[in-house]
N, CA, C and O of each residue as an XYZ file, in Angstrom:
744
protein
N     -27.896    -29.579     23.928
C     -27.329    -29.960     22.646
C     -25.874    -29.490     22.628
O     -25.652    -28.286     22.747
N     -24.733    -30.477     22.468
C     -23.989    -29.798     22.441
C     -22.956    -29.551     20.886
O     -23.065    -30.301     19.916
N     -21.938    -28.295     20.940
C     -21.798    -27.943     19.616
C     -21.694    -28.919     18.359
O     -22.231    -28.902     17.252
N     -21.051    -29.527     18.798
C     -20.642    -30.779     17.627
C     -22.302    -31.197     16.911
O     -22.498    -31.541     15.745
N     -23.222    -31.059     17.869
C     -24.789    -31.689     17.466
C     -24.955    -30.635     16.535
O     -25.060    -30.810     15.321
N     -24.981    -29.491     17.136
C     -25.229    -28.054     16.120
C     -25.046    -28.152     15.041
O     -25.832    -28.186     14.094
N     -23.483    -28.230     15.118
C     -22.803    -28.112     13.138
C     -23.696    -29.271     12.605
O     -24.581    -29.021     11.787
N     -23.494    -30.431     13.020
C     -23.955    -31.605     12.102
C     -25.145    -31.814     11.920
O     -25.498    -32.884     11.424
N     -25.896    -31.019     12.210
C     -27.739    -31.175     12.424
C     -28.239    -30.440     10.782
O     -29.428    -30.489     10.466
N     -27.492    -29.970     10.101
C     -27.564    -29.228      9.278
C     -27.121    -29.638      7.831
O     -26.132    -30.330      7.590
N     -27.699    -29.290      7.208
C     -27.506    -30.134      5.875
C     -26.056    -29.113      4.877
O     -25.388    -28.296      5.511
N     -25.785    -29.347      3.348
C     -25.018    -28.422      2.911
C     -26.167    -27.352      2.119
O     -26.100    -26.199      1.692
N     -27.093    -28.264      2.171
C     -28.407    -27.139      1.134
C     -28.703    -26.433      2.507
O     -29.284    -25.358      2.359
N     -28.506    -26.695      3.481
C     -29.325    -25.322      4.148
C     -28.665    -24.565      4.550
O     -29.011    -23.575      5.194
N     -27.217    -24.989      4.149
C     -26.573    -23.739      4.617
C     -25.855    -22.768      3.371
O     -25.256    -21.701      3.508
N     -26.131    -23.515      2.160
C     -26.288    -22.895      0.750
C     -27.352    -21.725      0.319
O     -27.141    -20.716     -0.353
N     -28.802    -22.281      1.044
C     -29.642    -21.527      0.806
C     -29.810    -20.497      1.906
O     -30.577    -19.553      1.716
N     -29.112    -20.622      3.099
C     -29.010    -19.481      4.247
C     -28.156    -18.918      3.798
O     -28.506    -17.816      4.222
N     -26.976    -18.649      3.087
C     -26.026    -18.091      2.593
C     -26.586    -17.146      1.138
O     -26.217    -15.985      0.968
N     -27.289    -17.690      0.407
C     -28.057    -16.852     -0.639
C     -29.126    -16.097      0.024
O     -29.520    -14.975     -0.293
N     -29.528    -16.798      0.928
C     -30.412    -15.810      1.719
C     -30.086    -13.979      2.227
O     -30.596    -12.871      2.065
N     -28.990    -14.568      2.859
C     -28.425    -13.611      3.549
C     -27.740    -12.628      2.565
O     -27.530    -11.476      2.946
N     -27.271    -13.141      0.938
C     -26.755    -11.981      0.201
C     -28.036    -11.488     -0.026
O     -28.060    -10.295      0.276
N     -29.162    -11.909     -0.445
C     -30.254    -11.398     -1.176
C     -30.818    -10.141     -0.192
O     -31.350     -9.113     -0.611
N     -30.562    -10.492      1.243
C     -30.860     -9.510      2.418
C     -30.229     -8.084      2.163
O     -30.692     -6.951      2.036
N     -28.597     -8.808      2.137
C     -27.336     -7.751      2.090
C     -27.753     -6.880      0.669
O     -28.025     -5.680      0.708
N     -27.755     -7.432     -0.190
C     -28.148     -6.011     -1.581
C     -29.520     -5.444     -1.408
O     -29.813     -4.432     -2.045
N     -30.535     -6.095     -0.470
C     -31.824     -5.354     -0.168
C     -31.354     -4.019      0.589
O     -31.592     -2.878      0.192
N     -30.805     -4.283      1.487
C     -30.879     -3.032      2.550
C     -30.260     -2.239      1.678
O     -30.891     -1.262      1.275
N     -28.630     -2.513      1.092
C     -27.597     -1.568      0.441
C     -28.270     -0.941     -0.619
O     -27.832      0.041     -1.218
N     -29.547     -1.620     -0.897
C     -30.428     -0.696     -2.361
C     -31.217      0.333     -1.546
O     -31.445      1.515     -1.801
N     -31.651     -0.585     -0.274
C     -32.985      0.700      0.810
C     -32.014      1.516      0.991
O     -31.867      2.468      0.224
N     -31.326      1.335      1.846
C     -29.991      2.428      2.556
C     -29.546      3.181      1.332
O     -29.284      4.351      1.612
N     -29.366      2.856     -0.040
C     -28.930      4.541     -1.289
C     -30.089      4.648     -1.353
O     -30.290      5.846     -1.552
N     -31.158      4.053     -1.301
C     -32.545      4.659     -2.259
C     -32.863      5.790     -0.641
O     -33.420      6.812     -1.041
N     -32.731      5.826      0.402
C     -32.944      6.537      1.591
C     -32.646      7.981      1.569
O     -33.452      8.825      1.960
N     -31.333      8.283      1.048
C     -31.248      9.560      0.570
C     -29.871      9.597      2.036
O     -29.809      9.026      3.124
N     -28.899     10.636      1.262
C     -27.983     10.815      2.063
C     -28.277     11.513      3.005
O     -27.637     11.153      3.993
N     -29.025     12.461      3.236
C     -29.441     13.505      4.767
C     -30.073     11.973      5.410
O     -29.354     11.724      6.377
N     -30.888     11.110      5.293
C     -31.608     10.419      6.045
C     -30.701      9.573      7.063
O     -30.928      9.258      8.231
N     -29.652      9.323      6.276
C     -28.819      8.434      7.435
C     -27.768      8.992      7.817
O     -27.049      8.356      8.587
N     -27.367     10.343      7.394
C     -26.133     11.121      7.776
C     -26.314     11.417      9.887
O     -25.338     11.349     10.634
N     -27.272     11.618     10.210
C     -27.055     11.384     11.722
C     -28.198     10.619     12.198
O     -29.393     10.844     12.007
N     -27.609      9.625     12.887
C     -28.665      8.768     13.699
C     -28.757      9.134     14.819
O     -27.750      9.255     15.517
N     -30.184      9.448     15.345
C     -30.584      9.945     16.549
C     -30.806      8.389     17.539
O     -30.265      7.350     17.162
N     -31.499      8.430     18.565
C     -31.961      7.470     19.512
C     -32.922      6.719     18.567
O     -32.654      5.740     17.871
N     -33.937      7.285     18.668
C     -34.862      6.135     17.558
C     -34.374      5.665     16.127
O     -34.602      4.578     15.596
N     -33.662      6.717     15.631
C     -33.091      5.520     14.283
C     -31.812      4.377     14.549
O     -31.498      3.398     13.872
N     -31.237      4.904     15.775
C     -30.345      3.143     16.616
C     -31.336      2.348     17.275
O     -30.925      1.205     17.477
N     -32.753      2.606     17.768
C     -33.728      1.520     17.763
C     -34.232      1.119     16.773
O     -34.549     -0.071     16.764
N     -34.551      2.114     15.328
C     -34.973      0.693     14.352
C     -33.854     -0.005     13.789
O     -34.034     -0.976     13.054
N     -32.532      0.487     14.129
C     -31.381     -0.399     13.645
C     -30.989     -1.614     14.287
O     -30.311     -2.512     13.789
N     -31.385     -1.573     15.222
C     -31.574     -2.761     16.284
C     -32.186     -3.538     15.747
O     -31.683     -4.573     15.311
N     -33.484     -3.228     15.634
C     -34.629     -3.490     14.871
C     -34.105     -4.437     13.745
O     -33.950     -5.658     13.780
N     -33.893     -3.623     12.824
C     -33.697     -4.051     11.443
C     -32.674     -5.434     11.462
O     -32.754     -6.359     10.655
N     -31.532     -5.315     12.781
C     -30.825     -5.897     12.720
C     -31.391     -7.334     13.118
O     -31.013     -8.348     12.533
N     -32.103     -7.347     13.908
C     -32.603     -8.737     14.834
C     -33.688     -9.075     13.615
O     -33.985    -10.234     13.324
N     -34.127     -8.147     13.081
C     -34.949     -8.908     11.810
C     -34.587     -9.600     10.609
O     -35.128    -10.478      9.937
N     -33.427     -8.899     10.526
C     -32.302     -9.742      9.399
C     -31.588    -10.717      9.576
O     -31.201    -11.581      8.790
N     -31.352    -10.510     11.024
C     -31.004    -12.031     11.772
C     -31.503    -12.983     11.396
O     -30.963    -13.827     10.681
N     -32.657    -13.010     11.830
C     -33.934    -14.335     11.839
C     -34.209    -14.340     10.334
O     -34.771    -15.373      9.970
N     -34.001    -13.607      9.535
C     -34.834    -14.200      8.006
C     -33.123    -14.933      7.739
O     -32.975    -16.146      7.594
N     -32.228    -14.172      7.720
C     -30.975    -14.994      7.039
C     -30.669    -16.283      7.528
O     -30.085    -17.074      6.788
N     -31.170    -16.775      9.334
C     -30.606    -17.766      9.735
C     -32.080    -19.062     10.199
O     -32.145    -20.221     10.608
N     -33.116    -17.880      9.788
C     -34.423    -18.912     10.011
C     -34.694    -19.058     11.171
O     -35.615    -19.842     11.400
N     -34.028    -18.384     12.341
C     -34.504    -18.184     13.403
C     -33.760    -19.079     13.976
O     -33.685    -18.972     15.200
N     -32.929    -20.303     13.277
C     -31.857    -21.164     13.623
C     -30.772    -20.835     14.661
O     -30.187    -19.823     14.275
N     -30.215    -21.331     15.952
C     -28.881    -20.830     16.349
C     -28.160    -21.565     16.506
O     -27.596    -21.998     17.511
N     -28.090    -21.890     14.934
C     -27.132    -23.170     14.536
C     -25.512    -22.163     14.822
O     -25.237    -20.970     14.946
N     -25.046    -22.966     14.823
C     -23.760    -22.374     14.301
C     -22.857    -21.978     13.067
O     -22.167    -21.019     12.723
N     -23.277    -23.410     12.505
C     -22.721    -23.393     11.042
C     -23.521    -22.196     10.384
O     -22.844    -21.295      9.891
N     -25.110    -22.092     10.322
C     -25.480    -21.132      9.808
C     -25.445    -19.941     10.046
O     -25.728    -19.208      9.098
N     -25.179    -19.448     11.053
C     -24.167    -18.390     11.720
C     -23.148    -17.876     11.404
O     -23.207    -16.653     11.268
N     -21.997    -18.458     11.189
C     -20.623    -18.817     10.379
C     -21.151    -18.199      9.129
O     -20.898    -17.026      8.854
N     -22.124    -19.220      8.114
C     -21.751    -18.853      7.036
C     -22.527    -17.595      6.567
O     -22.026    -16.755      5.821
N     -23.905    -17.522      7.105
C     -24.202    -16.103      6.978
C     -23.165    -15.034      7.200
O     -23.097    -14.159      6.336
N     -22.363    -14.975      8.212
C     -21.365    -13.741      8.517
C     -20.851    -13.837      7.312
O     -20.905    -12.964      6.446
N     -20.218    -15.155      7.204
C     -19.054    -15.373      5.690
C     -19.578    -14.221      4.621
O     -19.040    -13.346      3.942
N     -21.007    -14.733      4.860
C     -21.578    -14.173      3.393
C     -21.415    -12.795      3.813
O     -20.759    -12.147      2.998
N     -21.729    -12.269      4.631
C     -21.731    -10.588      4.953
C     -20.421     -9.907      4.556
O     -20.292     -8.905      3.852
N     -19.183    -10.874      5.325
C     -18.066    -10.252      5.021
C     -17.606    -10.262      3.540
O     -17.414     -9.207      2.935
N     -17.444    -11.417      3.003
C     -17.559    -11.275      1.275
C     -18.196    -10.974      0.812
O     -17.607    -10.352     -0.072
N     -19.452    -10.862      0.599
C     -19.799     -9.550      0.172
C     -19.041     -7.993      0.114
O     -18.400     -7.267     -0.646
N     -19.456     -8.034      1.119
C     -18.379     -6.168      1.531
C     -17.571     -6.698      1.000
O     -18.244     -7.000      0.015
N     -16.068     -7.339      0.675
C     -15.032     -7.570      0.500
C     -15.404     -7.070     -0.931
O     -15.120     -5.969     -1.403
N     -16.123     -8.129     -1.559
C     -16.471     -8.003     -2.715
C     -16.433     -6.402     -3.680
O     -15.655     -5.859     -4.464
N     -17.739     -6.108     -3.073
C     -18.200     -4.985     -3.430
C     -17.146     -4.024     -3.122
O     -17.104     -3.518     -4.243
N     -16.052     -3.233     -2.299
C     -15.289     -3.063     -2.358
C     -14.185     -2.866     -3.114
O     -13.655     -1.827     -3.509
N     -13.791     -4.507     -3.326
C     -12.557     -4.608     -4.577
C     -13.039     -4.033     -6.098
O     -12.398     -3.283     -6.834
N     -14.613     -4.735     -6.367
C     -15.504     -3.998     -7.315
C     -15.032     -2.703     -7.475
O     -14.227     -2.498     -8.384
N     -15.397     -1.769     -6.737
C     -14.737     -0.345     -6.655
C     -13.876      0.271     -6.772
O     -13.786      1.429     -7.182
N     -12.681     -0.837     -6.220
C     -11.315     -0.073     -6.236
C     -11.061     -0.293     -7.760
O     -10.798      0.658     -8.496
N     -11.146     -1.548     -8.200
C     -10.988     -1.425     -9.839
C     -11.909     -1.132    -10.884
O     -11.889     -1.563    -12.037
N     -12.691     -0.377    -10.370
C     -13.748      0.204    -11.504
C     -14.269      1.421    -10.480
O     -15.229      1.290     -9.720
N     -13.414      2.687    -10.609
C     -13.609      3.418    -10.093
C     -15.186      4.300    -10.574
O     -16.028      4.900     -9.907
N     -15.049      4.021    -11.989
C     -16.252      4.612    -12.509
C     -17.492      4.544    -11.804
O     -18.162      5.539    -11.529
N     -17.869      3.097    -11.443
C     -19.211      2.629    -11.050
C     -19.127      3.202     -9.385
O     -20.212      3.443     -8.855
N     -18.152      3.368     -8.755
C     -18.390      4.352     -7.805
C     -19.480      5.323     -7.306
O     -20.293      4.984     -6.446
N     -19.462      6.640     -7.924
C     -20.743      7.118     -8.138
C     -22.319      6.667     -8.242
O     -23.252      7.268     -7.711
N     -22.422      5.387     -9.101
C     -23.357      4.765     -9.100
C     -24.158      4.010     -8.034
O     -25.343      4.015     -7.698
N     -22.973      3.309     -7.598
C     -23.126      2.878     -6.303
C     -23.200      2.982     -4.934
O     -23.757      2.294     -4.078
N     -22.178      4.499     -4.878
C     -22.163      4.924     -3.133
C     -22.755      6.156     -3.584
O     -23.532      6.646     -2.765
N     -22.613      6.751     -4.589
C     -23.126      8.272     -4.581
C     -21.811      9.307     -4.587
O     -20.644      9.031     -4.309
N     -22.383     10.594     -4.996
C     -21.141     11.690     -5.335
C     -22.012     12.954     -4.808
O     -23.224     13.165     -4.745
N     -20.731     13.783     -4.420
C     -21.459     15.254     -3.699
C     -22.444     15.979     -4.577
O     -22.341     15.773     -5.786
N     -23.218     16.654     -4.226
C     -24.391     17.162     -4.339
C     -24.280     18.643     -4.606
O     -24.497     19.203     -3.531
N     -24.029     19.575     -5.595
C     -23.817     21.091     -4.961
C     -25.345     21.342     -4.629
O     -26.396     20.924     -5.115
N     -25.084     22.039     -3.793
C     -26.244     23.214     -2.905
C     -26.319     24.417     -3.608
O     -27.212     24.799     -4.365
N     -25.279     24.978     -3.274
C     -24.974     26.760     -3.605
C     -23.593     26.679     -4.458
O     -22.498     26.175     -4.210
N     -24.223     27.544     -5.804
C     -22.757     28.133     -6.200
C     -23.144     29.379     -6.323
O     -24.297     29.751     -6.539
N     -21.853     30.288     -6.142
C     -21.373     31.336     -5.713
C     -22.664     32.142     -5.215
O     -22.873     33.194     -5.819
N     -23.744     31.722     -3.986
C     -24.603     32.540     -3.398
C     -25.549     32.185     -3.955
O     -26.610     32.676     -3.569
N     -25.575     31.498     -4.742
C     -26.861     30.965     -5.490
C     -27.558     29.375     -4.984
O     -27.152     28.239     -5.230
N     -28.690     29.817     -4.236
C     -29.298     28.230     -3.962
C     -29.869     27.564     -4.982
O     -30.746     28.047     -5.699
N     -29.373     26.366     -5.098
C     -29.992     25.185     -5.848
C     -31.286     24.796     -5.318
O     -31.044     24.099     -4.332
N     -32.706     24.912     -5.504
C     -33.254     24.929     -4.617
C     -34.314     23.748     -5.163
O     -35.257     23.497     -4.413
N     -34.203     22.915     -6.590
C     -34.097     21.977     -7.272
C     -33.345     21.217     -6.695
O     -33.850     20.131     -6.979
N     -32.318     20.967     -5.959
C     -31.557     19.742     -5.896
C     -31.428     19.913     -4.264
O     -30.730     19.056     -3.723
N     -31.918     20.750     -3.551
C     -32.337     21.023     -2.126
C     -33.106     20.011     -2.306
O     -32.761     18.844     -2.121
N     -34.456     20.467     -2.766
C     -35.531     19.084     -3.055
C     -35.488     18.091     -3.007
O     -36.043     17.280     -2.265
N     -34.510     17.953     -4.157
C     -34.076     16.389     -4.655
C     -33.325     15.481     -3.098
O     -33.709     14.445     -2.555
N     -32.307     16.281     -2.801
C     -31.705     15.357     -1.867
C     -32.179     16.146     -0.251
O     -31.483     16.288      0.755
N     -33.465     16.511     -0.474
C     -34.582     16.520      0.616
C     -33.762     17.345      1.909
O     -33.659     16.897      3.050
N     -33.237     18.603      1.445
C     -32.436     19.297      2.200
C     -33.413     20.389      2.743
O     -34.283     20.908      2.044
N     -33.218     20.644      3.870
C     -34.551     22.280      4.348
C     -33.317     23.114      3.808
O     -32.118     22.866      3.675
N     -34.203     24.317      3.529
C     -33.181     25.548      3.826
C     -33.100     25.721      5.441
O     -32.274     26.610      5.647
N     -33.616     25.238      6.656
C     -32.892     25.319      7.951
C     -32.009     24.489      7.894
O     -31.241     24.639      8.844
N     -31.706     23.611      7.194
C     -30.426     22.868      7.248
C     -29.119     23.539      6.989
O     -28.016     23.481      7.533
N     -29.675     24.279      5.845
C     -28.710     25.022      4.870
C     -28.146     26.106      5.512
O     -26.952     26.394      5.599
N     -29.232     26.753      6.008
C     -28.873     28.210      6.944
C     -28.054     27.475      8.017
O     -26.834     27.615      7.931
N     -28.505     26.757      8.956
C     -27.586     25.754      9.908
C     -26.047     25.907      9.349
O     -25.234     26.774      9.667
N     -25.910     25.016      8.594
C     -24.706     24.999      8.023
C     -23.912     25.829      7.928
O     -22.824     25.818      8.504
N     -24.484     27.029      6.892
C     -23.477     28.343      7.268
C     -23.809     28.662      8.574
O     -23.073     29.592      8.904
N     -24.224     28.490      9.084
C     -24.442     29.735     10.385
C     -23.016     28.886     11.245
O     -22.244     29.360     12.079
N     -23.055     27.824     10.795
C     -21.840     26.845     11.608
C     -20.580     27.392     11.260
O     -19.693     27.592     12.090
N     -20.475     27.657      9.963
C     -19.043     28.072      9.410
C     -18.902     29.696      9.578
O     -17.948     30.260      9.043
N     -19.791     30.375     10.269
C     -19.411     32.102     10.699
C     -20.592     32.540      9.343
O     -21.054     33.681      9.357
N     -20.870     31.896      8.603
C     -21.600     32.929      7.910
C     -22.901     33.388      7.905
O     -23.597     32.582      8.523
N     -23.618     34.424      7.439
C     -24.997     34.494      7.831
C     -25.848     33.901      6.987
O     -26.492     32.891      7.269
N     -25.880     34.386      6.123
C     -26.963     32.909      5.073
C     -26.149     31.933      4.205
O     -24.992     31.614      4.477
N     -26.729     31.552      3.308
C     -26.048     30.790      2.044
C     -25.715     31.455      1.293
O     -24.648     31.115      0.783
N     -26.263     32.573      0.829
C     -25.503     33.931      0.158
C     -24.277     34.398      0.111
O     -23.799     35.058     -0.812
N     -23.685     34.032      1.206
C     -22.311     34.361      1.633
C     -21.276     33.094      1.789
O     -20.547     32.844      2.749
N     -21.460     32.227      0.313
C     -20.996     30.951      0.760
C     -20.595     30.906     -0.907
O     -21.482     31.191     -1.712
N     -19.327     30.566     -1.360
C     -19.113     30.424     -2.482
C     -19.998     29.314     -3.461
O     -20.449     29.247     -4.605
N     -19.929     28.523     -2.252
C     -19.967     26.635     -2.208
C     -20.615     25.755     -1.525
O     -20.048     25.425     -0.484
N     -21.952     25.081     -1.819
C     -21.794     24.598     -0.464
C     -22.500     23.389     -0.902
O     -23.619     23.537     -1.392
N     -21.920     22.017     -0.775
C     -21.855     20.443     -1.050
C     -22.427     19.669     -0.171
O     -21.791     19.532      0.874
N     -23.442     19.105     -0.255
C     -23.470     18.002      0.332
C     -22.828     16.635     -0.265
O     -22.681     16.421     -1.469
N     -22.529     15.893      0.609
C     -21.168     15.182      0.932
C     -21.836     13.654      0.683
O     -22.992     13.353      0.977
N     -21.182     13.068      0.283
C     -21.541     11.612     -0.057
C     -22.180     10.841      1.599
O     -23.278     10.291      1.687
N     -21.283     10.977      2.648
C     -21.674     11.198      3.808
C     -23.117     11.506      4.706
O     -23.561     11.145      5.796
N     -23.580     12.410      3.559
C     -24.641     13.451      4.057
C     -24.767     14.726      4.869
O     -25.762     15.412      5.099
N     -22.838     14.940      5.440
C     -22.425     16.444      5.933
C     -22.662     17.383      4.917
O     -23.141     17.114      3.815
N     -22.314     18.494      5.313
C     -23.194     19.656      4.434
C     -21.707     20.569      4.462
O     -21.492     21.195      5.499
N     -20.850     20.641      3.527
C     -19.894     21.502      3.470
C     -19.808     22.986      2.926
O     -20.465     23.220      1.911
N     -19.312     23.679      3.304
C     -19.131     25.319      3.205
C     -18.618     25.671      2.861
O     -17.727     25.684      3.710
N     -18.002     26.500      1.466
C     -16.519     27.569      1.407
C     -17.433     28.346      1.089
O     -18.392     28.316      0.319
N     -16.881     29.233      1.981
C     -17.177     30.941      1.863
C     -16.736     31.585      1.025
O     -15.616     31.200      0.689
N     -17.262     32.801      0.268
C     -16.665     33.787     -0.231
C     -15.290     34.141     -0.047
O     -14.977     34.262      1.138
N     -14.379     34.341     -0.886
C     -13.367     34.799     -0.520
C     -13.491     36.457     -0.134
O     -14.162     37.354     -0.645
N     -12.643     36.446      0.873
C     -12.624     38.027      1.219
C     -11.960     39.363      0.726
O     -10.769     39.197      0.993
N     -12.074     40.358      0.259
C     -11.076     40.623     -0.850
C      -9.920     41.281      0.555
O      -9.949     41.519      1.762
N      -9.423     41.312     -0.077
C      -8.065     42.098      0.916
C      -8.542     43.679      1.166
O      -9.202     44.476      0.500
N      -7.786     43.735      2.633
C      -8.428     44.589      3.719
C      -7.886     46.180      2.340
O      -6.789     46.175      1.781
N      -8.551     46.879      2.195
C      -7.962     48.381      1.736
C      -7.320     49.350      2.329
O      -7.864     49.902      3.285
N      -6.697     49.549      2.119
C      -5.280     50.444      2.812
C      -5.199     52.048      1.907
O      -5.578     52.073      0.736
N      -4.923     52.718      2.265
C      -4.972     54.014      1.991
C      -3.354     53.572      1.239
O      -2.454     53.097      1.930
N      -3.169     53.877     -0.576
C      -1.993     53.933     -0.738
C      -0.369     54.322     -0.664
O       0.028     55.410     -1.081
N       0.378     53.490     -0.189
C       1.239     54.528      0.241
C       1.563     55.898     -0.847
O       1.151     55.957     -2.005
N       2.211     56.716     -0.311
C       2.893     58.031     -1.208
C       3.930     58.198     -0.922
O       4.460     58.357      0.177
N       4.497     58.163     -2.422
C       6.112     58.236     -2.100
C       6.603     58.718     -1.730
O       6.561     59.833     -2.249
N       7.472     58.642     -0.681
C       8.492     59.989     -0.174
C       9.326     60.578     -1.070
O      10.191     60.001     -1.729
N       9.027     61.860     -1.088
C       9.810     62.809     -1.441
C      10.638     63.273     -0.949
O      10.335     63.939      0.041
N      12.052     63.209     -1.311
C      13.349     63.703     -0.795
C      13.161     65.227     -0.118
O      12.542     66.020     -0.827
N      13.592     65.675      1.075
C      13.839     66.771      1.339
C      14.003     67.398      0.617
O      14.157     66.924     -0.509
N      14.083     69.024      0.829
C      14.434     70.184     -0.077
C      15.628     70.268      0.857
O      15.580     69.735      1.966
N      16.701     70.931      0.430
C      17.446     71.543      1.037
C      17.463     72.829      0.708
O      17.292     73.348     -0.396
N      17.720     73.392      1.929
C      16.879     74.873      1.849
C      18.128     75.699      1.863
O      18.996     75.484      2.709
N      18.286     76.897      0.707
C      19.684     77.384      0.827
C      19.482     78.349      1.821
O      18.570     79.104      2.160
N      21.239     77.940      2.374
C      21.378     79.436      3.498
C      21.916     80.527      2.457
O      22.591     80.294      1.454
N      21.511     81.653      2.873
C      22.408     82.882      2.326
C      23.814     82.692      2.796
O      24.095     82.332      3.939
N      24.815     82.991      1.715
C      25.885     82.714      2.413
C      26.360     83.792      3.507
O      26.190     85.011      3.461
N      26.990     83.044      4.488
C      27.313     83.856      5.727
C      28.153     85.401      5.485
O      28.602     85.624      4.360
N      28.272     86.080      6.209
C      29.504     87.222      5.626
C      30.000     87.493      6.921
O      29.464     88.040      7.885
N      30.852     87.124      6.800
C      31.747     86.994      8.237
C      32.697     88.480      7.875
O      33.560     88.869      8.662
């Protein structure tokens, strides 16, 4: 078959309804992927780039019907990239809905104090936590002013501030005495 057969084999409804297809795909995952939780996708190991593979060759075939048309190819991407485009510009001018949509940092610890409620919530171990400081020099979370998880799903640290080293105060110098001579008697 050659290309020219491709494009034209294809109607404008099917490549209307492969194109709605493929957004209806695109806000599925972007709802799975926030509803997932930020630690879940913050590092992908070997098996979570095989179900991404996965996921990917499966989204393939539902958006394009298993088709390797071209046109429907084309316009599925179209749709992928506008979208993102979309959603994007969305953001930049409505900074508000931001949060809503990608998510906002998480505190862990304030001043030595674990959150251990919102550990839960965004499904954090305390070996994560200890990890973390132990990364930034410190020994527990205790010794951490601060510590955020990151829209990302990195796990950030500020430490305690340190107070300044103590020094024995200086003492003022005291001027010499001058010590009288008896006067001479020559």
């Amino acid at each position: 078959m050659s290309p020219a057969l491709a494009i034209a084999s294809v109607s404008a409804g099917d490549v209307t309804q492969q194109c709605a297809k493929s957004l209806i795909i695109v806000i599925a995952l972007f709802v799975g992927f926030r509803g997932a939780g930020k630690r879940e996708l913050s590092q992908l190991n070997v098996y979570d780039l095989a179900m991404l593979m996965a996921l990917s060759n499966a989204v393939q075939n539902a958006m394009t019907a298993g088709r390797g048309n071209l046109a429907i190819g084309l316009a599925t991407s179209t749709t992928i990239v506008v979208a993102a485009w979309a959603i994007t510009r969305l953001l930049t001018r409505r900074p508000q809905l931001e949060p809503r949509v990608i998510g906002s940092p998480t505190l862990l610890v304030l001043d030595g104090n674990v959150l251990n409620d919102r550990l839960r919530r965004e499904e954090v171990t305390t070996e994560d936590l200890a990890q973390a400081c132990r990364e930034r020099g410190l020994d527990s979370p205790r010794a951490a002013k601060l510590v955020v998880l990151e829209v990302d799903g990195s796990i950030s640290v500020v430490p305690e501030p340190t107070p300044p080293a103590r020094t024995q105060p200086r003492q003022p110098r005291r001027p010499k005495r001058r010590q009288h001579k008896p006067p001479s008697t020559k």
